[in-house]
C-alpha positions as CSV (number, residue, x, y, z in Angstrom):
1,X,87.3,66.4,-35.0
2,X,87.5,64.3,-38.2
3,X,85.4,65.4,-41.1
4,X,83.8,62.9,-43.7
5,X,82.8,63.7,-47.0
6,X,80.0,60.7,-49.0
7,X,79.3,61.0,-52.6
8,X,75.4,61.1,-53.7
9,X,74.6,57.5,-55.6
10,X,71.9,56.6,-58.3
11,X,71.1,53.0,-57.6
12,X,68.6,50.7,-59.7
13,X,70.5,51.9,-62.3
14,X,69.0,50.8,-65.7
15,X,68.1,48.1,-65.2
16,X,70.5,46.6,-62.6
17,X,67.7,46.5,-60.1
18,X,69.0,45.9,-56.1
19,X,72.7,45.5,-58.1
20,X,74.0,48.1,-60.4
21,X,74.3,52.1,-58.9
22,X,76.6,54.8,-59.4
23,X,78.6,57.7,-57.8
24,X,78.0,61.4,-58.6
25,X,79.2,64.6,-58.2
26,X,76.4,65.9,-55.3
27,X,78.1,65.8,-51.7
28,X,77.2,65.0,-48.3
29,X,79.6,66.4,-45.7
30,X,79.9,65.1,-41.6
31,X,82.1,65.9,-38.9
32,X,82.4,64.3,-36.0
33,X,84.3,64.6,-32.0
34,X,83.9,63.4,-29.3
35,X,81.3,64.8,-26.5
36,X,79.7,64.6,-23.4
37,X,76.3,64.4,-24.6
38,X,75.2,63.7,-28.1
39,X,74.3,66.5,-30.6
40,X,73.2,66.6,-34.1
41,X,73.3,69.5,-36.2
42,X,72.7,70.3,-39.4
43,X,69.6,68.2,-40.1
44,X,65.7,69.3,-39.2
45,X,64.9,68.7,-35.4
46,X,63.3,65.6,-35.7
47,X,66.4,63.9,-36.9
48,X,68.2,65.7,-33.9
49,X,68.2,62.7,-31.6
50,X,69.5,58.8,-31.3
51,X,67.4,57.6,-33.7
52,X,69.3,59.6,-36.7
53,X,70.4,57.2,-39.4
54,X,74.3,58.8,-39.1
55,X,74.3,57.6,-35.1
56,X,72.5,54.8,-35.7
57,X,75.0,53.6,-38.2
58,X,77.8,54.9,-35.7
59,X,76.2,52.7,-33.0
60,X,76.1,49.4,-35.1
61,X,80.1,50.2,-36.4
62,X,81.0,49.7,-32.9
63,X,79.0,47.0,-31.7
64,X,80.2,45.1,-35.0
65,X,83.6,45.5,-33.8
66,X,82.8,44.9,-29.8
67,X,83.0,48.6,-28.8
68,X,81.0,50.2,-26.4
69,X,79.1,53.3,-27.9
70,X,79.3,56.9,-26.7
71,X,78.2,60.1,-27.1
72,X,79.5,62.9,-30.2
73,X,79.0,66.1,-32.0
74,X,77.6,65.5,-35.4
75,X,77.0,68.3,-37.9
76,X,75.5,67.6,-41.3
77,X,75.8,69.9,-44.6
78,X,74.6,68.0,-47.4
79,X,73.7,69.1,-51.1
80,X,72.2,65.7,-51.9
81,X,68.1,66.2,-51.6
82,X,66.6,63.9,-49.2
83,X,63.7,60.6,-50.5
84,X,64.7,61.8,-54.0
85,X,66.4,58.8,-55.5
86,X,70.0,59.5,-55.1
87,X,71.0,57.8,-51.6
88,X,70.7,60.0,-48.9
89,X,70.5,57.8,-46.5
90,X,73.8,55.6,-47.5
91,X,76.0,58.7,-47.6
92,X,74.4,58.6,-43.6
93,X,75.4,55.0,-42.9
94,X,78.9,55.0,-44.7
95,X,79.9,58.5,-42.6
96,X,78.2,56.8,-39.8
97,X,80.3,53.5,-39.9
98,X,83.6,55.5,-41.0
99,X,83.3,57.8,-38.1
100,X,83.4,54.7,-35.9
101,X,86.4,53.0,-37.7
102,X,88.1,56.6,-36.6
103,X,87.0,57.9,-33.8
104,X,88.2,54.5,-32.3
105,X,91.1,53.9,-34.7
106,X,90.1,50.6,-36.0
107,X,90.8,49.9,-39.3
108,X,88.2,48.6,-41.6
109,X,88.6,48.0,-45.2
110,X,86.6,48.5,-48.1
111,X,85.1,44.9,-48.0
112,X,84.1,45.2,-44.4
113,X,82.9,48.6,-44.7
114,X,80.8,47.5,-47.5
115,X,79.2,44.6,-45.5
116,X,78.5,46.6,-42.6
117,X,76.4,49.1,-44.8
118,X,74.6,46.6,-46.2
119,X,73.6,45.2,-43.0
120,X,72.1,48.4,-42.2
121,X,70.7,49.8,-45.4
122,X,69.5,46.5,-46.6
123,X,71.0,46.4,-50.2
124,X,74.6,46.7,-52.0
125,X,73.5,49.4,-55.0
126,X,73.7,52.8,-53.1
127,X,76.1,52.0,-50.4
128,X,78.4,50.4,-52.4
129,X,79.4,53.1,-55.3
130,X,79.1,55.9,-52.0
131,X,82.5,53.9,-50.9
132,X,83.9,52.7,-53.6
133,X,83.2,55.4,-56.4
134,X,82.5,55.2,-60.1
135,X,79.6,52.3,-61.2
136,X,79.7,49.3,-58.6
137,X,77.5,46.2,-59.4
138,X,77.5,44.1,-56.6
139,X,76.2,40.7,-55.3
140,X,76.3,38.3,-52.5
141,X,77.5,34.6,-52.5
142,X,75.7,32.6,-49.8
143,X,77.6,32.5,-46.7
144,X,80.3,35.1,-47.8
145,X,81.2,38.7,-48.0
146,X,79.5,41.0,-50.4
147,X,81.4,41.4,-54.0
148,X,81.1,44.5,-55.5
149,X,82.8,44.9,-58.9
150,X,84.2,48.5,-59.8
151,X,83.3,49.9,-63.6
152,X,85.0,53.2,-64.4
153,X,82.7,55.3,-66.1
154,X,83.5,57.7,-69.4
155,X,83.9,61.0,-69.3
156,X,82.6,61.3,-72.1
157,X,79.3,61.0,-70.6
158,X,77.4,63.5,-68.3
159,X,74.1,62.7,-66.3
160,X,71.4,64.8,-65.2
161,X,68.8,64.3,-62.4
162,X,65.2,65.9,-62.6
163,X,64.1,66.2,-59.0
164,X,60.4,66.6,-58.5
165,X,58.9,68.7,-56.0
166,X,57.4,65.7,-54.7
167,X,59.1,62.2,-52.1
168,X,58.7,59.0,-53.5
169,X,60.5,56.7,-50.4
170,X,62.3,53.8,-50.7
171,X,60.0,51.8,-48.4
172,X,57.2,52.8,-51.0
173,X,58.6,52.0,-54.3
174,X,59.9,48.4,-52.7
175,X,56.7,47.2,-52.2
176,X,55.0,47.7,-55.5
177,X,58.1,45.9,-57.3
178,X,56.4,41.9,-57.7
179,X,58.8,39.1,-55.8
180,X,59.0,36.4,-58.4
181,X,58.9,37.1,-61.8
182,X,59.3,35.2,-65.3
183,X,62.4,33.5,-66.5
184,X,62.0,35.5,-69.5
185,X,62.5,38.6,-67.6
186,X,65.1,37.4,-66.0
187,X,66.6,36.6,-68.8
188,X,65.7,40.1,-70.5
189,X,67.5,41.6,-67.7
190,X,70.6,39.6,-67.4
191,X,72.0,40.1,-70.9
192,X,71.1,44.0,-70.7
193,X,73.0,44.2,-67.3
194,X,76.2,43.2,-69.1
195,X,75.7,45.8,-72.0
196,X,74.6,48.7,-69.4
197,X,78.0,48.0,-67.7
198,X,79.6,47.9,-70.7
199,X,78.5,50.8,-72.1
200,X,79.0,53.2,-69.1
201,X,82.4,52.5,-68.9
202,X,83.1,52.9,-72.8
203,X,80.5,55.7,-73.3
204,X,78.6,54.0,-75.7
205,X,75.2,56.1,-76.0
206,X,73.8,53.7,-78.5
207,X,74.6,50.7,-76.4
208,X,73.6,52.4,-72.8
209,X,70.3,53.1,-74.8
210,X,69.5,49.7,-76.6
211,X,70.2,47.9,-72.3
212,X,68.3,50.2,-70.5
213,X,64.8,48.6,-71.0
214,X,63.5,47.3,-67.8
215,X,61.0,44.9,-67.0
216,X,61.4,44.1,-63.0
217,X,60.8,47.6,-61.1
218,X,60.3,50.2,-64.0
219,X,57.0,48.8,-65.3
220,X,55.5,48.9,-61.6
221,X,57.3,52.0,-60.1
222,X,56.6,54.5,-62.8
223,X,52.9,55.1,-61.0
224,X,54.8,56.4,-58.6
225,X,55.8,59.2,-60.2
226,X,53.3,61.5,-62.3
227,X,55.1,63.0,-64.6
228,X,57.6,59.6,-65.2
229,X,56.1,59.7,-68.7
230,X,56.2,63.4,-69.9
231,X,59.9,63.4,-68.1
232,X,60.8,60.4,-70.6
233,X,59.7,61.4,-73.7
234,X,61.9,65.1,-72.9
235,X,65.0,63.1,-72.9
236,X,64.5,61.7,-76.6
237,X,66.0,64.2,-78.8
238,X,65.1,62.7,-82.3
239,X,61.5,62.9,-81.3
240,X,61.7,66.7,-80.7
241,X,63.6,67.0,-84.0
242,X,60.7,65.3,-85.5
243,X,57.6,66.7,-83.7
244,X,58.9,70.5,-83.5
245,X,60.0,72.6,-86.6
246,X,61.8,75.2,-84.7
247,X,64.0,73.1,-83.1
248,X,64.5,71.2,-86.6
249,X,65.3,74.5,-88.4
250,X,68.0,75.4,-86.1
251,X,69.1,72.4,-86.3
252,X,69.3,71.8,-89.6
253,X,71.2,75.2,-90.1
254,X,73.9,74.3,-88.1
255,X,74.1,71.3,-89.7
256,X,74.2,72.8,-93.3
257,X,75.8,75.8,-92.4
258,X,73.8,77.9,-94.0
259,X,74.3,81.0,-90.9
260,X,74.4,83.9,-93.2
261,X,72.7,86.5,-92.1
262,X,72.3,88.7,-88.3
263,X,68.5,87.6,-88.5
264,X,69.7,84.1,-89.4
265,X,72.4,83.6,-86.4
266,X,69.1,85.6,-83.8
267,X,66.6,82.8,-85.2
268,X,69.6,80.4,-84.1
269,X,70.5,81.7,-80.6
270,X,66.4,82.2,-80.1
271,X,65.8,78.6,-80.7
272,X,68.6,77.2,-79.1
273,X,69.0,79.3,-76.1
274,X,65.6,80.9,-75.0
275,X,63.4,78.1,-76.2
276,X,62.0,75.9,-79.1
277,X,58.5,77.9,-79.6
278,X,57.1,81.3,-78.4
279,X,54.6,79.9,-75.6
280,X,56.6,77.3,-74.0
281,X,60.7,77.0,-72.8
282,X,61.9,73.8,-74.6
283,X,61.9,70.9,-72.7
284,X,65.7,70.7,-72.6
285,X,66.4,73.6,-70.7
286,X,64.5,72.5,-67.7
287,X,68.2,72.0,-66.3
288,X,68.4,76.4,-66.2
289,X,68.3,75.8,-62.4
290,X,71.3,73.5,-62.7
291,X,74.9,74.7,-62.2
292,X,76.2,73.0,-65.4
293,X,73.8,74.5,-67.3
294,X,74.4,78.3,-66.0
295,X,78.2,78.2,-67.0
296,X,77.2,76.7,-70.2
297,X,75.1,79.6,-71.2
298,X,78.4,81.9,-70.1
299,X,80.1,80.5,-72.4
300,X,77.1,80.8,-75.1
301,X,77.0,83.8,-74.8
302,X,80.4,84.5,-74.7
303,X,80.6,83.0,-78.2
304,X,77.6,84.5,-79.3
305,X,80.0,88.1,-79.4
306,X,81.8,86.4,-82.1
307,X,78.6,85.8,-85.0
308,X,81.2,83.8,-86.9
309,X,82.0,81.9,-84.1
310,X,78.8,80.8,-83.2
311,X,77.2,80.0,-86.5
312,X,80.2,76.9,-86.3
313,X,79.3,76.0,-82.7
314,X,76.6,73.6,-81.7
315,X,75.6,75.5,-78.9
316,X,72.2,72.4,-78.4
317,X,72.1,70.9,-75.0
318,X,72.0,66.9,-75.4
319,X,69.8,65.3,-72.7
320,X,71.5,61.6,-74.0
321,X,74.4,62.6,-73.1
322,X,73.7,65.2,-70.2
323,X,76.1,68.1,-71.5
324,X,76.0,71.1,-72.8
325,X,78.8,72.3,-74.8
326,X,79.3,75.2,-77.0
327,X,82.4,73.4,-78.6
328,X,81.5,70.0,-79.9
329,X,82.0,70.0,-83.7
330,X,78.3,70.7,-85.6
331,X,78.9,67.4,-87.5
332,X,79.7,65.3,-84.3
333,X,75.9,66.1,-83.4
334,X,74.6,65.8,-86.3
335,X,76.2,62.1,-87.1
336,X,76.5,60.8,-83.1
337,X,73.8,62.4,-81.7
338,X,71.1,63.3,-83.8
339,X,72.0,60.2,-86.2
340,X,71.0,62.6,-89.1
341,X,73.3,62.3,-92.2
C-alpha cells in the first residue's frame, strides 16, 4: 500500500490568470495497492468507477510511460471542498500520476510529473504549486517542457478562503473569460504579475494590494458569484473603520490606550470579539467556523483573564493579512495595517 498526500492550490491567483497559483494548508489524502478488481472509496458513488479523475490520471501515468494498466484499491479522504476554487481535481491527477510512478517503480521527476498533469488537467496554475509547493508561476515554450518557477511565500502572511454554499465549475467560469483581449490589458497585467510575485514572497501587503487588479477573468467571472461584491468590500478594513463607529471606537482605544475602566475593556472585548453592532456579527468574524479562528479566540480569551493584559493587545482580526493574533503590538496595526497615525 503506498499512501499519497496533495496540497489544496488557489490558482488564477491575482491576477496571474492560467499562470500564477499557490499551495495551502487544506489536504487531500490517497492510498493505493494493488487488486484484482478496481475499487474506489472514499468519494460519493458516482465517482466509484473508471471514469474517476484519480484512475483516470493513473491510467494516462502508465500509458505515458508504455505500461499496461491494471486494476487497485483507491480510498480518498480529502478536506479540500470539491468545484470550490481550490484544485480538487489536480490533487486527483498528481496522486493519480504519482501512484503510477510507484506502484510500477518508475521514476519521474518533478518536470515530468508536471507535464503529465498538465496534459490532463489542461493548465500549469493548480497542478503545478500541488507538486512543487509554495507560489509556482508557470509557462510553456513552444515545443518544450513546461517551466514552472518556485516563489517562497512569507510567513508573514496568512490567507483565508470564503466558500459559498454554492459550485461555480471550472468548465463554467472558462467560458465567460473573452479569448483576445487589448494590448493595454495585457500590458496592465504583465507589470502587476511581477509585483504580485514579488510581494508574496516578501509579504508586502501594500504591494500584493496595489498588483491585484485584474482586467482578463475578474471583470467577467465575478457574475458568477453573487455575493463576489459584498464578499470584497468585507475584506477592506479602512472602509469598516470608516463606515462603522463601533469598530472605530475600539479601535481607536487601543490605539490611544485610553483602557481604563472594567466597562471600558467590556466595550472593547464586545466590539472586537462578539461583533461591530448589536444586530449584526461583523463581517470579519465570518471565519468563526474556521479552525484558525477558534484557537484565536482561546487565546482571547485567555488574555482577557488578565484586563491589563488585554487593554495592550490588539486582539482585531485582519482580513489583509488573514490572521488573527492577540499578540501583535497595538501600534503595528495601527501604523501597518490600519495606516492610521
Amino acid at each position: 500500500m503506498i499512501k499519497i498526500t496533495v496540497p489544496a492550490t488557489s490558482a488564477n491567483l491575482g491576477i496571474g490568470y492560467d499562470t500564477l497559483g499557490m499551495a495551502v494548508g487544506l489536504y487531500s489524502h490517497f492510498t493505493f495497492e494493488r487488486a484484482d478488481k478496481l475499487t474506489i472509496t472514499g468519494c460519493p458513488k458516482e465517482f466509484q468507477n473508471e471514469n474517476n479523475l484519480v484512475y483516470v490520471s493513473f491510467v494516462d501515468a502508465l500509458a505515458a510511460w508504455g505500461e499496461p494498466a491494471f486494476p487497485v484499491a483507491i480510498d480518498i479522504q480529502t478536506d479540500v471542498p470539491v468545484a470550490r476554487g481550490l484544485g480538487s481535481s489536480s490533487t486527483c491527477v498528481v496522486a493519480g500520476i504519482m501512484a503510477a510512478a510507484a506502484l510500477t517503480g518508475h521514476t519521474v521527476d518533478c518536470a515530468e510529473l508536471v507535464r503529465i498533469a498538465i496534459e490532463v488537467e489542461g493548465h500549469p496554475d493548480n497542478v503545478a504549486p500541488a507538486i512543487l509547493g509554495g507560489a509556482v508561476c508557470s509557462f510553456t515554450p513552444t515545443d518544450s517542457l513546461p517551466q514552472c518557477l518556485r516563489y517562497e511565500v512569507s510567513d508573514r502572511l496568512r490567507f483565508i478562503t470564503v466558500i459559498p454554499p454554492y459550485e461555480v465549475h471550472t468548465s463554467e467560469a472558462r467560458k465567460v473569460v473573452p479569448q483576445e483581449i487589448p494590448l493595454s490589458t495585457a500590458v496592465w497585467q504583465m507589470g502587476r504579475i511581477a509585483g504580485m510575485t514579488r510581494g508574496l514572497e516578501t509579504g508586502d501587503l501594500d504591494l500584493i494590494a496595489a498588483a491585484n487588479d485584474d482586467r482578463i477573468q475578474e471583470p467577467y467571472r465575478r457574475r458568477l458569484i453573487p455575493d463576489y461584491n459584498a464578499v470584497r468590500d468585507t475584506y477592506d478594513p479602512k472602509a469598516l473603520y470608516a463606515s462603522d463607529e463601533r469598530i472605530r471606537r475600539a479601535l481607536d482605544t487601543l490605539i490611544d490606550g485610553t483602557v481604563e475602566t472594567d466597562d471600558d475593556q467590556k466595550e472593547l472585548y464586545t466590539a472586537i470579539l462578539e461583533g461591530a453592532s448589536w444586530h449584526r456579527p461583523d463581517n470579519y468574524f465570518i471565519l468563526r467556523d474556521f479552525e484558525s479562528y477558534r484557537e484565536a479566540r482561546l487565546h482571547a480569551l485567555t488574555d482577557w483573564k488578565d484586563r491589563v493584559s488585554f487593554g495592550k493587545k490588539c486582539l482585531y482580526n485582519i482580513a489583509a493579512a488573514g490572521m488573527f493574533s492577540s499578540d501583535r503590538a497595538i501600534r503595528q496595526y495601527a501604523e501597518t495595517i490600519w495606516e492610521l497615525h
